[in-house]
N, C-alpha and C positions, 0 to 999 in steps of 0.2 A: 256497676263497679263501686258508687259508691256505697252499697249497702255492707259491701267487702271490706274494703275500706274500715268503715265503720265498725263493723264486727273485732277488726283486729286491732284495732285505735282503744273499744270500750274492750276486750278482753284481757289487754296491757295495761287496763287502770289507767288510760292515755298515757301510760310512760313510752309507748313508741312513738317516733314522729316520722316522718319521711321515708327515712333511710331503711330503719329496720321495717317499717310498712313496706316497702318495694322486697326487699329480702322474703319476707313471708309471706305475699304473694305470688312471688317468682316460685318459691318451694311446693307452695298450693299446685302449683304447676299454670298459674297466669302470663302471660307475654304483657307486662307494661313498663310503661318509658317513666320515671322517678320526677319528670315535669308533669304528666298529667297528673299523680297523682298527689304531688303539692299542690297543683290547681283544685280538683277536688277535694281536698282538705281544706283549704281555705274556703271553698263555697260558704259551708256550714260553721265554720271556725274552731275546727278540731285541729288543735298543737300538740307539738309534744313537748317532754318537761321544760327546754328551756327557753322556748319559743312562747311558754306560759309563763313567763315571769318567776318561775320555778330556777331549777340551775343548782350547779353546786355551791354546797355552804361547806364552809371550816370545819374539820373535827373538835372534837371538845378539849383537845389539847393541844392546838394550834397554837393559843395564846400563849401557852408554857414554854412554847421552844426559843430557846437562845441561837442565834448566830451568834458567826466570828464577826468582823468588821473591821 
């Protein structure tokens, strides 16, 4: 499983983590439980974007916007 795993973590450019990893192997047509397969990611230490210190950043014209107040 985890070579499954793996395959669909590096073919997402690790942008998948968990969740969409359980999803796309559910669709593969695999039966697993969303704990084993955090556990097996973590063996190796495959995250995904925000679990890597990645995460969402500001658009470029965040800074620009006024509120009321």
């Amino acid at each position: 499983m985890a070579a499954e795993i793996g395959e669909v973590h590096a073919g997402h450019r690790g942008a998948y983590g968990r969740p969409r990893i359980v999803v796309a192997l559910r669709r593969r047509g695999r039966r697993v439980n969303h704990e084993r397969v955090g556990r097996v990611m973590r063996e190796p230490g495959m995250v995904g974007p925000l679990a890597g210190g990645g995460g969402l950043r500001p658009g470029p014209m965040s800074s620009l916007r006024r509120f009321r107040t």
